[in-house]
C-alpha positions in Angstrom: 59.8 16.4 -57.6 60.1 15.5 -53.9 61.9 17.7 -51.2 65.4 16.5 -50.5 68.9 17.2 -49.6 71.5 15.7 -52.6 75.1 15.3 -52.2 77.6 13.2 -54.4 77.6 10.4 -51.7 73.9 10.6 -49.7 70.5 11.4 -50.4 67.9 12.1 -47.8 64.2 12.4 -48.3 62.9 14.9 -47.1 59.2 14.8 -48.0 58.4 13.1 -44.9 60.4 15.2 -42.7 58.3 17.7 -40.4 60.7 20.1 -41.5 60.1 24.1 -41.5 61.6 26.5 -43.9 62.1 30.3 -43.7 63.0 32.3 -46.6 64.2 36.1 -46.3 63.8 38.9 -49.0 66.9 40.2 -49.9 65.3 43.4 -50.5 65.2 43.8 -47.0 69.1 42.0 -45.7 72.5 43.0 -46.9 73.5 39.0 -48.6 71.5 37.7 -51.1 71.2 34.3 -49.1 67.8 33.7 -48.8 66.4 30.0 -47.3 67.1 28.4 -44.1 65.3 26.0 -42.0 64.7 25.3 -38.4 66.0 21.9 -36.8 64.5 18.5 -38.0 64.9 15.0 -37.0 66.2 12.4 -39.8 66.6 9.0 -39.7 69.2 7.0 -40.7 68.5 3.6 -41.9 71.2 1.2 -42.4 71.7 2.0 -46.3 72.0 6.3 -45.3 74.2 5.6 -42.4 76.5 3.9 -44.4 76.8 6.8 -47.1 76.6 9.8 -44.6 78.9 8.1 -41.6 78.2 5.9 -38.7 77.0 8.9 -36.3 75.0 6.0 -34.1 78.4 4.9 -32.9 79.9 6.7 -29.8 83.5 5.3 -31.5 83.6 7.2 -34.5 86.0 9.8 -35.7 86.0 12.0 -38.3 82.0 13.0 -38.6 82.0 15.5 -40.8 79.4 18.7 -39.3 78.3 20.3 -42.3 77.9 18.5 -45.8 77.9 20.7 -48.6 75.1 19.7 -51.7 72.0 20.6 -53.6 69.1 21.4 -51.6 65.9 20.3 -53.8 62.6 22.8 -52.7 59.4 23.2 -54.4 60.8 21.7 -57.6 63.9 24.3 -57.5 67.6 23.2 -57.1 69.5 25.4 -54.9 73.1 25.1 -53.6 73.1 24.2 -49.5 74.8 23.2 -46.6 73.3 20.7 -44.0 74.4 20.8 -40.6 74.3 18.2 -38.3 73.3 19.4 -34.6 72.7 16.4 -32.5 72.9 12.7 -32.4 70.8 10.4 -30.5 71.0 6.9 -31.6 70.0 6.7 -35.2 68.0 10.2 -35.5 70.3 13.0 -36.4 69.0 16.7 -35.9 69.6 18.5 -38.6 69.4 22.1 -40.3 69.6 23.6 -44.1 71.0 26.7 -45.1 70.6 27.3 -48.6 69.9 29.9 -51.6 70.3 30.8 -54.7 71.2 27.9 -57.2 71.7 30.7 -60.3 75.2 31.8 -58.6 77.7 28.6 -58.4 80.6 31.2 -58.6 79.8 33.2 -55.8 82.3 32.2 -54.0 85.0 32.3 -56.7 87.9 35.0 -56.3 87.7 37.9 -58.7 91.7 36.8 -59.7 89.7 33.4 -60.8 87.2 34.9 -63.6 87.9 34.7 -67.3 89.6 38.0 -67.0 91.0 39.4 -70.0 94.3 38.9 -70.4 96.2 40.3 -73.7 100.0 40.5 -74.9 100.8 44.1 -76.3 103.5 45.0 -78.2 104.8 48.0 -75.9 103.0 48.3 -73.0 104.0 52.4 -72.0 102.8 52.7 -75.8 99.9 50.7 -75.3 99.0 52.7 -72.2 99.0 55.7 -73.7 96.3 54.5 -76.6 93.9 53.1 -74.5 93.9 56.3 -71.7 92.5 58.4 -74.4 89.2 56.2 -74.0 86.3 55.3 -71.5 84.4 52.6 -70.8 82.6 51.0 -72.9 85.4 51.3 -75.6 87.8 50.0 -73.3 87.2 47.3 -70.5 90.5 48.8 -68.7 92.0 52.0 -68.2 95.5 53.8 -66.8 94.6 56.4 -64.5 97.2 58.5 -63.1 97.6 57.4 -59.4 98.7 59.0 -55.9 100.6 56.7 -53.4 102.8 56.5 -50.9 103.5 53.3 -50.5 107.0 52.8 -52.1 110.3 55.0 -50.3 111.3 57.8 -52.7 114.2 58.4 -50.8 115.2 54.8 -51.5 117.9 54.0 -53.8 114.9 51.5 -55.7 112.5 54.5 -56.2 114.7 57.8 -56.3 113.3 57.9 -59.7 110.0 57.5 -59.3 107.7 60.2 -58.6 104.6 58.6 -56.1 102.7 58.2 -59.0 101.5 55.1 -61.0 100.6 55.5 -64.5 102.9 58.5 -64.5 102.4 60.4 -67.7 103.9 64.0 -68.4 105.1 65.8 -71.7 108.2 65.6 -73.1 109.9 67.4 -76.2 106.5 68.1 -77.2 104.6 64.6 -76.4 102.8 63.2 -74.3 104.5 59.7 -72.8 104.6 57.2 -70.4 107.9 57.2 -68.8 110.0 54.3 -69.2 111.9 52.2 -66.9 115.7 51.9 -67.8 119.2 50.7 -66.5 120.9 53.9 -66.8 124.6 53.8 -68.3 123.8 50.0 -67.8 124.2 50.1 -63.9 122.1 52.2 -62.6 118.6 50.8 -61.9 116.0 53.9 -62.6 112.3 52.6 -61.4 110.6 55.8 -63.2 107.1 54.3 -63.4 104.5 51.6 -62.8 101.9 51.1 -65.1 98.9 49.4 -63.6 95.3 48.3 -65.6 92.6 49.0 -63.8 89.5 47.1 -64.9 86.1 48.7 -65.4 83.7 48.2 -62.2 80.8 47.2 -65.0 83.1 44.6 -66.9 83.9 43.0 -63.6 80.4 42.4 -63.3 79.5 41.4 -66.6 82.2 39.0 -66.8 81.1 37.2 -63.7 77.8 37.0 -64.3 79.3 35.6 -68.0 81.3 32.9 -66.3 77.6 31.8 -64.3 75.6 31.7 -67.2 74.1 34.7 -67.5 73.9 38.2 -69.1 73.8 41.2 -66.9 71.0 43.8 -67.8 69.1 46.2 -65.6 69.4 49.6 -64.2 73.5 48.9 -63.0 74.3 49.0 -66.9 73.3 52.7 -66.7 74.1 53.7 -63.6 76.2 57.1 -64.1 77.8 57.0 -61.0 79.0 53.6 -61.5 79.5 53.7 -65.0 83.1 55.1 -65.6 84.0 53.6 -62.0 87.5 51.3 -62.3 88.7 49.1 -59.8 92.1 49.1 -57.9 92.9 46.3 -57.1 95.0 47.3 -53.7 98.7 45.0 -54.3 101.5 45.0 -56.3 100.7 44.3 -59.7 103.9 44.9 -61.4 107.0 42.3 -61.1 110.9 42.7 -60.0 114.0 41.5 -60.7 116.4 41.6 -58.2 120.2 42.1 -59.1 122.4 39.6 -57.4 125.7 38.1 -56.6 125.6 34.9 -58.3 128.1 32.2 -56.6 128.3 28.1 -58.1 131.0 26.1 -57.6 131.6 22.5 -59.4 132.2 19.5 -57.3 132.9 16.7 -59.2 130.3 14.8 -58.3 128.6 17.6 -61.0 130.8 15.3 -63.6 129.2 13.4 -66.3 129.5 11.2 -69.5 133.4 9.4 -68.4 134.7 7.9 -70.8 138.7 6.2 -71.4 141.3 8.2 -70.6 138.9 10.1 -67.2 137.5 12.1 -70.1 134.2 13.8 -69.0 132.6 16.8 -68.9 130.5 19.1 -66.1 127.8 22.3 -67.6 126.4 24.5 -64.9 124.2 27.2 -65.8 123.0 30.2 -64.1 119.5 31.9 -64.8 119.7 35.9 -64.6 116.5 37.8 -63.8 116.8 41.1 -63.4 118.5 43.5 -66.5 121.9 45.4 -66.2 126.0 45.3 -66.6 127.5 42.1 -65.0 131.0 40.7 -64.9 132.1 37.4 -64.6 134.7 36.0 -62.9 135.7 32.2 -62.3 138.4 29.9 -61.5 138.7 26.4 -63.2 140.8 23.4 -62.8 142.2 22.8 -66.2 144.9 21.3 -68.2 146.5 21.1 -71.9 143.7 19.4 -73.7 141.0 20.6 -71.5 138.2 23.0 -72.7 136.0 25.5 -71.4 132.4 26.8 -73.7 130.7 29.5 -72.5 127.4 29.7 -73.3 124.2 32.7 -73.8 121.2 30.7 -73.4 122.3 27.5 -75.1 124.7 29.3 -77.4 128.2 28.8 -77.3 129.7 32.4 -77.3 133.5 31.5 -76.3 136.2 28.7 -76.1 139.0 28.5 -73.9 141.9 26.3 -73.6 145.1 26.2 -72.0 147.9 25.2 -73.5 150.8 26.1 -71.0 151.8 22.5 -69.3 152.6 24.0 -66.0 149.2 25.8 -65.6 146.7 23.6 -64.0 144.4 26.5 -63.3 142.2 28.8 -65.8 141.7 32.0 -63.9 139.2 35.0 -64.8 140.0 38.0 -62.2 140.2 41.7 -61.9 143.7 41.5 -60.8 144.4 39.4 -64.0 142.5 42.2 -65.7 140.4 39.4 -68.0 137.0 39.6 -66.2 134.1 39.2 -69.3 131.7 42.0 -68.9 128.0 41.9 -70.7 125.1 43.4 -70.5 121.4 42.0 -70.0 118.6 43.7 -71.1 115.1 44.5 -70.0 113.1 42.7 -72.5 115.9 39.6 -72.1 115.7 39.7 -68.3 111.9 39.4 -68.5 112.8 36.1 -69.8 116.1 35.5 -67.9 119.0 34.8 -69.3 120.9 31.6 -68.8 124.7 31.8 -68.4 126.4 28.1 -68.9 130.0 26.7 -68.5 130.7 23.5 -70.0 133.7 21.7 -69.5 135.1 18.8 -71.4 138.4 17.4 -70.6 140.1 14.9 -68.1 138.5 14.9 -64.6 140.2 16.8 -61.8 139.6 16.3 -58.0 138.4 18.8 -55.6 140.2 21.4 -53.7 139.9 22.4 -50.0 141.2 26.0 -49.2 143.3 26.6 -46.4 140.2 26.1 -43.8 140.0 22.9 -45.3 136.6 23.8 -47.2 136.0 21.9 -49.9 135.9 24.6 -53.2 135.5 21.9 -55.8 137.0 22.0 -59.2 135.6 25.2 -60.1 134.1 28.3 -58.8 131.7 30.7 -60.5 131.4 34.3 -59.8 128.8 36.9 -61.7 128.7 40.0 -60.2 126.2 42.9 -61.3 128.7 46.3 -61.6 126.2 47.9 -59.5 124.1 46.1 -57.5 123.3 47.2 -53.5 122.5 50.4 -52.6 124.5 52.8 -49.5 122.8 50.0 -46.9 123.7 47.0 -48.9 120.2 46.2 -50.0 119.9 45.0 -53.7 118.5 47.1 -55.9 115.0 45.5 -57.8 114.1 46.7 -61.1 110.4 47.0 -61.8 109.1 45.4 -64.9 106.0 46.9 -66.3 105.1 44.2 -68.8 104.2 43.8 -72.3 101.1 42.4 -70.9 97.5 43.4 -69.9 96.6 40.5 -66.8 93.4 42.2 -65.2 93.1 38.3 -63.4 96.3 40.5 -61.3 94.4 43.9 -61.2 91.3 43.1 -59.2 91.1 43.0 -55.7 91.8 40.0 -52.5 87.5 39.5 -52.4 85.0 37.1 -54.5 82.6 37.6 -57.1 80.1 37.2 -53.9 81.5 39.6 -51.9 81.7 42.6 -55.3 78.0 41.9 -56.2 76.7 42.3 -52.3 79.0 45.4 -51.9 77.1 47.1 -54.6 73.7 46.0 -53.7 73.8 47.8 -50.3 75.5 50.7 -51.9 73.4 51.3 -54.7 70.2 49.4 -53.6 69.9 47.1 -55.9 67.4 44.1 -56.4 68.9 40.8 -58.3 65.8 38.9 -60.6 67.3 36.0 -63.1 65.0 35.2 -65.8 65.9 33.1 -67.9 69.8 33.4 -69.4 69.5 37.4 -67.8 69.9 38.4 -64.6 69.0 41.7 -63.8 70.4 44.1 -61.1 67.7 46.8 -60.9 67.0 49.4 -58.3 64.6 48.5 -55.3 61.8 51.2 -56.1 59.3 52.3 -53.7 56.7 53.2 -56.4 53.5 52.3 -58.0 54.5 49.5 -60.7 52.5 46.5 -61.8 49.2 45.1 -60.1 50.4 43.7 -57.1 49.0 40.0 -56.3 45.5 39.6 -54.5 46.7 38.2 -51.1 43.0 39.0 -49.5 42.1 35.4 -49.3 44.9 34.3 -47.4 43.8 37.2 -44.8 43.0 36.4 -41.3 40.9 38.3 -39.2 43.2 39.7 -36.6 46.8 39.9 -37.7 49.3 40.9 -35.8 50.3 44.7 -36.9 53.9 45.9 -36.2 55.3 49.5 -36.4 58.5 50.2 -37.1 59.2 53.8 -36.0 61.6 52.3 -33.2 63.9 50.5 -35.8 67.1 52.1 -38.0 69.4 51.8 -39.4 73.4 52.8 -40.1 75.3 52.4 -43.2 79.3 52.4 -42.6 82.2 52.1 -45.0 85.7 50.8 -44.2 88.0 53.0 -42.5 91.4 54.0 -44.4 94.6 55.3 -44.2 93.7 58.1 -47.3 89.9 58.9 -45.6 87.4 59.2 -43.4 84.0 58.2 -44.9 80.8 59.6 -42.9 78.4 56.7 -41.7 75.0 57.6 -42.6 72.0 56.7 -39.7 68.5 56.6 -40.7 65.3 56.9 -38.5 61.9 58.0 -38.4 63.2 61.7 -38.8 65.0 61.2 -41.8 69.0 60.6 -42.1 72.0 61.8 -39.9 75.8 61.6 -41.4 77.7 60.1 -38.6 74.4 59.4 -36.3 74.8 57.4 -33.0 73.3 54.2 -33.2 71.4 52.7 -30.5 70.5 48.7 -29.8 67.6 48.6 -32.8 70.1 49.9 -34.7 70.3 47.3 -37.7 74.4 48.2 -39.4 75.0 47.2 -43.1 78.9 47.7 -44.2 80.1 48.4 -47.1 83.5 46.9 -47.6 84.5 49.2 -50.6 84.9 53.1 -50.8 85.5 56.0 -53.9 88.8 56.8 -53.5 89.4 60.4 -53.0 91.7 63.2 -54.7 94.9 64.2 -53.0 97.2 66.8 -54.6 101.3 65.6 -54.4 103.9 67.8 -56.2 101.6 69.7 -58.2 99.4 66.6 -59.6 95.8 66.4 -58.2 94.3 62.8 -59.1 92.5 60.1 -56.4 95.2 58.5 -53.8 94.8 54.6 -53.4 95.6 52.7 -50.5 97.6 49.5 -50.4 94.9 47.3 -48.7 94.0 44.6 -51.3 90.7 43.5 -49.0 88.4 46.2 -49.9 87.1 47.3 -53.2 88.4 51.2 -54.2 86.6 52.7 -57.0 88.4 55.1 -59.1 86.6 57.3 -61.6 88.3 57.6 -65.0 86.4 58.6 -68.1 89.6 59.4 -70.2 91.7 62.4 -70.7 90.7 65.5 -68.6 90.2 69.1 -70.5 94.4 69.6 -70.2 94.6 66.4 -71.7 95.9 64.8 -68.7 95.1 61.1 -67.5 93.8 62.4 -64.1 91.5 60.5 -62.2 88.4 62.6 -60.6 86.0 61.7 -57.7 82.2 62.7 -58.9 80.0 63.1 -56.0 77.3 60.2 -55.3 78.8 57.8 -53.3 79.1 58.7 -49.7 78.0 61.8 -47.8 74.5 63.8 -48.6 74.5 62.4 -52.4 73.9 58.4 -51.7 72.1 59.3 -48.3 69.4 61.3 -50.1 69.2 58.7 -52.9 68.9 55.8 -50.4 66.4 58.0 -48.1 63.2 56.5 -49.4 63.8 52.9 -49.5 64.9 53.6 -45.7 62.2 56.3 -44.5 59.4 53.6 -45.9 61.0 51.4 -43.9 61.3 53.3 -40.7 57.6 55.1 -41.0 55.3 51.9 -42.0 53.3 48.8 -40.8 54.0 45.6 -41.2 51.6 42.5 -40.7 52.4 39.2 -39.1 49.7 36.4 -39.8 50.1 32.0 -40.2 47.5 30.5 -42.1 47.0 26.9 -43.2 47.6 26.2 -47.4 47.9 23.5 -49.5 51.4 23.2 -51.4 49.1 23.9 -54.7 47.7 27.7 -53.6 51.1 29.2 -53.0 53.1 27.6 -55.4 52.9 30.4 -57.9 53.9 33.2 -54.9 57.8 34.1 -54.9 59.5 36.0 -52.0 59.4 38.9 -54.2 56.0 39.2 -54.9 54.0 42.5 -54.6 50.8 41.6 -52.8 47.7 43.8 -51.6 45.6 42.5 -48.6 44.6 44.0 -45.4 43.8 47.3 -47.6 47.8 48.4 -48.3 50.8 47.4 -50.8 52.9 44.9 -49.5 56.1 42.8 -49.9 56.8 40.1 -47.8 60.1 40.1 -45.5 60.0 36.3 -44.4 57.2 33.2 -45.2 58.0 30.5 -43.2 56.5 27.2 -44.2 55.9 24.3 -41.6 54.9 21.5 -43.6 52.4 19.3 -42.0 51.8 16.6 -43.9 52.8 15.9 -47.8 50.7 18.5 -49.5 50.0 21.1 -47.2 51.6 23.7 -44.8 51.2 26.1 -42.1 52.7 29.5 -43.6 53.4 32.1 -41.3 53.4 35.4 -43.5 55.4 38.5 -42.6 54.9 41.9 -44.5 56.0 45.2 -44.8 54.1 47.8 -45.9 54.8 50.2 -49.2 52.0 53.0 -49.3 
């Protein structure tokens, strides 16, 4: 299969091209992106010029930089970007980035997966079943949470005690407590209950929705293993309590028939559960009739029947207001309040500013509904549904699977329908590859007692994580870094314990950007749903389990050598191969192949030493 660049409206050949590629082990970056190539001239016949764009002309608009496509190397398909640097009548200079073509859902949003997503009967019920377990019994968990995020001062959370997935005792059992409307106007926000999806089923899942099965070393990873994510926002919904005002013009009138007969039917969606009173004003005569309906079912019929009243009047000083209550499970719907009128058509009226009220006006009123400072009042719903697609964090599947590479070291090898997320091990393994024939006889040899290297995590409002520097002389926590200093980041953190009002569990933070690992492996000794915070992840633990792959890294030689090949010797050698030439264990950290003509290139090798 020849070299070439394939999008849905070009093709370009580039078997011909003098083009040079690079490719990078990820064992030795922080992305897994691994190809790229240096700038190379194309040219654009008529027939490619009229699929790409007329770059040649100095009047075009809208030339499109990069074109993303399938970048076809060495018989392997692989998702890329072209890049267009320069024009100079028809030759275009152009560059490739491209890597792997196993991921096309790299950059998909976690929220995007095939999540599960489950209806429960009662979800403080359902809550309370599945917290008893661990993973791999359950893909989700509710671990008792610290935050501060919410006012508890507040009229909305004067009830709630700074802790989601509250669970306490009570006359003997153990419960998740429930959000209520107390004596039907008071809003009482007692709880939030929150999934949090296991780190390892996050994973699995994605790799699922790309093809593959995850296997490897990550599947038993103990300090990832019971690891859940938060997903840093609000997963819970509201329902605000409102004034609700409509008045009926009658333009709203419909259906006349002889006689002005007609009829007008407004309706009014309520969201949020409670006490409510209706009041209203209608124009109406003898003969004239007003329905009042509960989502689409007529509850009540009036009429007047008095030949001087022209008005039908609902009012507290008339002491016939219609109270009625909505409830949680209803407002979760919303429930849809109508007024149908049928009778002989009536024109507006204008109040003594000479506004124009209409022929009705509509008033439901929550009986309590703003708190001291005249803000409404939200009730929280916590669901009768389990939607981890809302649980995981603001990042991609890309982003999770790189964060735990340069945490945990790993290496990622597809074969086949598997992919495998193993450890990068500095230890005897497998015959490496015999490399001596591509030896020259003076490489260049490099030492790398002069490079290091600084690990950082993100800095929050609940911690401080130490950075971790490694050098020749082993690793620092919170080491200065100097201009050889190479920095990986990872954008994710185990959240910590705090202690508030007597409960001692981890303390999330609200930013939704950055992936905070929990640790919940079910009930705790007292039989509370307390989150812990093993050690392994930051400090001495990870720097002493990363301290290897970094010392041999800081304290060996590496060999830099070009050698001409023909396509057919090195076509078997991946970037990952284990070689031995020159007398030492190698892996290679870049081969760069200039092609030369058709069939053969000049590869320059770069190594670095294992022994």
């Amino acid at each position: 299969m020849k070299d070439k660049f394939i999008t849905s409206e070009f093709e370009i050949d580039l078997s011909e091209c003098k083009i040079s590629v690079t490719e990078e082990n990820p064992r030795f970056k922080d992305s897994f992106w691994t190809k790229y190539s240096l700038p190379f001239d194309v040219n654009m016949d008529r027939n490619l010029q009229s699929k790409l764009g007329h770059y040649s002309s100095h009047l075009a608009k809208g030339l499109k930089r990069y074109h993303e496509g399938t970048h076809v190397f060495e018989g392997k398909l692989m998702k890329g970007k072209l890049e267009i640097l320069e024009i100079k009548g028809n030759s275009l200079k152009c560059q490739i980035d491209s890597g792997f073509e196993d991921l096309p859902n790299f950059d998909t949003s976690l929220s995007e997966l095939p999540l599960m997503q489950i209806d429960v009967a009662d979800i403080y019920l359902h809550a309370e079943e599945i917290c008893k377990k661990k993973y791999p019994e359950t893909v989700y968990n509710f671990p008792k949470l610290i935050t501060d995020q919410f006012d508890l001062d507040s009229e909305e959370w004067k009830y709630f005690d700074g802790i989601i997935n509250n669970r306490y005792q009570k006359s003997g059992s153990w419960i998740f407590p429930r959000n209520e409307v107390v004596n039907d106007t008071d809003v009482a926000n007692r709880n939030i209950i929150h999934p949090l999806p296991y780190l390892l089923y996050v994973l699995e899942i994605g790799f699922k929705d790309a093809g593959f099965i995850l296997s490897g070393d990550v599947l038993n990873d103990e300090t990832l293993r019971q690891r859940t994510v938060y997903s840093g926002g609000e997963y819970f919904t509201t329902g605000d309590q409102k004034n609700y005002k409509e008045n009926v013009y009658d333009l709203d009138y419909t259906a006349f028939t002889v006689g002005y007969q007609t009829t007008y039917f407004k309706k009014i969606k309520i969201t949020a559960p409670g006490r409510y009173r209706f009041l209203g004003r209608f124009l109406m005569e003898t003969g004239d009739k007003l329905s009042i309906y509960r989502n689409d079912f007529e509850q009540t019929i009036f009429q007047t029947n008095d030949p001087d009243s022209y008005v039908l009047e609902f009012s507290e000083a008339l002491g016939n207001t219609i109270v009625f209550d909505v409830s949680i499970t209803e407002a979760l719907e919303g429930v849809t309040i109508g007024f149908k009128f049928d009778g002989k058509a009536k024109n507006n009226e204008f109040d003594a500013e000479e506004n124009n009220i209409g022929v009705a006006q509509i008033k439901i009123n929550p009986i309590r509904t703003h708190s001291e400072s005249g803000d409404a009042i939200p009730f929280v719903f916590n669901e009768n549904r389990v939607d981890l697609k809302r649980a995981v964090p603001d990042m991609t599947f890309g982003e999770l699977v790189t964060t735990i590479k340069n945490w945990r070291n790993y290496d990622l090898i597809f074969d086949g329908s598997r992919v495998y997320m193993n450890y990068i091990k500095i230890a005897p393994g497998e015959d490496p590859v015999d490399f001596r024939n591509f030896e020259i006889e003076k490489p260049l040899r490099k030492f790398t007692d002069k490079q290091s290297f600084i690990i950082k995590f993100p800095d929050t409002d609940v911690a401080q994580f130490d950075s971790i520097y490694f050098d020749e002389n082993g690793y620092k926590l919170n080491g200065i870094q100097n201009k050889n200093t190479s920095e990986i980041t990872i954008n994710g953190f185990a959240v910590p314990l705090a202690t508030f009002r007597g409960t001692t569990t981890s303390k999330i933070t609200d930013d939704a950007n950055v992936l905070q690992l929990v640790y919940y492996d079910g009930l705790n000794a007292a039989g509370y749903n307390h989150a812990t915070n093993p050690k392994g992840l930051h400090g001495d633990e990870i720097a002493r389990f990363l301290q290897p792959w970094f010392t041999n890294r800081v304290t060996n030689i590496g060999f830099q050598w070009t050698k001409i090949v023909s396509k057919n010797q090195i076509k078997n050698i991946d970037i990952r191969t284990e070689i031995f030439c020159y007398g030492k264990r190698q892996w290679f950290k870049t081969i760069t192949k200039n092609q030369i003509t058709a069939n053969v290139y000049s590869i320059e090798f770069v190594t670095e030493g294992l022994d």
